[in-house]
C-alpha positions in Angstrom: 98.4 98.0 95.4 96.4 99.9 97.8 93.5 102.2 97.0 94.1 105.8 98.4 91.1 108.0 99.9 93.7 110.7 98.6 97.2 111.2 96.8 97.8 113.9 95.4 101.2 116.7 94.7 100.9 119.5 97.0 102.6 123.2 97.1 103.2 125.1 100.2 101.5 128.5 100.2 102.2 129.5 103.5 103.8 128.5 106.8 102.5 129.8 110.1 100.8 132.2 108.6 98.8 133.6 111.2 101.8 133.3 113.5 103.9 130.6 115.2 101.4 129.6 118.4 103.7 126.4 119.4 107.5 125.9 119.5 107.4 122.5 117.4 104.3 122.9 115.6 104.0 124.3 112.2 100.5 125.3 110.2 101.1 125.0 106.5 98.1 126.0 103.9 98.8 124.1 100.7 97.2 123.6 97.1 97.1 120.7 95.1 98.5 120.3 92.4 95.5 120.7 89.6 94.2 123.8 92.4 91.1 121.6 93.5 92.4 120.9 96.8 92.9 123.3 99.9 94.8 121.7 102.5 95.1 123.4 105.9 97.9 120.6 107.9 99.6 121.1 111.9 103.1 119.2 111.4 105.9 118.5 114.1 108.0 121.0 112.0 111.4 119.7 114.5 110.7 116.5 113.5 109.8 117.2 109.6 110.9 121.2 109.2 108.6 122.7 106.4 109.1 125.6 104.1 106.7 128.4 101.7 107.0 126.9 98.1 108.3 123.5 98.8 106.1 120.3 96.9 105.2 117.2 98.4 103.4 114.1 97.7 100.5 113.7 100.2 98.3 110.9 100.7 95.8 109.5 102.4 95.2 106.2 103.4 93.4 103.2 105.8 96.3 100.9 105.6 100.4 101.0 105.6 99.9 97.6 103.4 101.5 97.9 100.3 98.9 95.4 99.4 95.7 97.7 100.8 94.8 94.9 103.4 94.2 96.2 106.6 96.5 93.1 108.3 100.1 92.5 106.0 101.4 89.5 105.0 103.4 87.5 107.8 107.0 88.0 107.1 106.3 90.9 104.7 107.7 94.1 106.5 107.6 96.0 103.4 105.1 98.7 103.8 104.1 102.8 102.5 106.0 103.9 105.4 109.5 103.0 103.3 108.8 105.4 100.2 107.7 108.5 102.5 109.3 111.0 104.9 106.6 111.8 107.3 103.8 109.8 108.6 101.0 110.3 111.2 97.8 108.1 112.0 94.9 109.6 112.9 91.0 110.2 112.8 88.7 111.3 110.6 86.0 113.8 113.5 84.0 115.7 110.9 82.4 115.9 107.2 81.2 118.9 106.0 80.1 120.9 103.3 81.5 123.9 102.0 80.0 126.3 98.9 80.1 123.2 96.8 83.0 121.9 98.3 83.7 118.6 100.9 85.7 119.7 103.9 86.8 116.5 106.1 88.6 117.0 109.3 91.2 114.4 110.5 93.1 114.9 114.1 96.4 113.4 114.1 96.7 113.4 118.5 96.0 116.9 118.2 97.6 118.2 115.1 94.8 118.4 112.4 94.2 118.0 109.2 91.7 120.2 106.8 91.2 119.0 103.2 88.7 120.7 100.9 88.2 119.4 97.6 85.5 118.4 94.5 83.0 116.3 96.0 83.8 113.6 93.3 87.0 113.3 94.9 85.8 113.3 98.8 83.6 110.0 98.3 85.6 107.6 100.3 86.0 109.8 103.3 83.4 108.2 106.3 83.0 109.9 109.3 85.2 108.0 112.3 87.8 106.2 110.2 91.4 105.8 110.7 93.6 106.9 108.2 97.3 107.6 108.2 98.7 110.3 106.3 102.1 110.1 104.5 103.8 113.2 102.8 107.3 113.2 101.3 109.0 115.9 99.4 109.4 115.9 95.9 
């Protein structure tokens, strides 16, 4: 099975909440589910619409292979992308810290991704990797 650089359950907190700035782009802030995780995520909200209060499993990883290899098995065309809703690949631009916290920065062809959690948790993230993130609601 692969090895995630992040799952996790996830509650919207807000949507747009400094204002709708694009016609098909929402900005959710979300929580994790244990609290240690601030997520700040730009989704195509025509494609996946969004709403305040609504859970999802998010997660983050470097392969689609259910296997964690970064090339499938030929004739396999099982992957992660079957048991989620939404998916995006993008790149991982920045590592930071925060008042104790890791902050990485993915952009997903220009809708971005801010995760801040434990630094325990943050170890796998490495500046320039590609990672595709999956969310489905639960």
């Amino acid at each position: 099975m692969a090895e995630f650089h992040f799952d996790d359950i996830i509650k919207v907190v807000q949507v747009d909440a400094d204002g709708k700035k694009y016609d098909k782009v929402s900005r959710i802030d979300a929580k994790s589910q244990d609290g240690d995780a601030d997520i700040v995520l730009d989704i195509n909200s025509e494609l996946y619409p969004v709403n305040k209060n609504d859970t999802y499993r998010m997660v983050l990883s470097h392969t689609l292979n259910l296997d964690g290899s970064a090339v499938g098995p030929k004739g396999n065309p099982k992957s992660l992308a079957d048991k989620f809703e939404y998916i995006m690949h993008g790149l991982l631009y920045k590592v930071a810290e925060e008042s104790s916290k890791v902050v990485v920065y993915i952009s997903f062809g220009g809708l971005q991704l801010k995760l801040r959690s434990d630094p325990l948790k943050m170890h796998k993230f490495k500046l320039d990797q590609r990672l595709f993130l999956l969310l489905r609601k639960m």
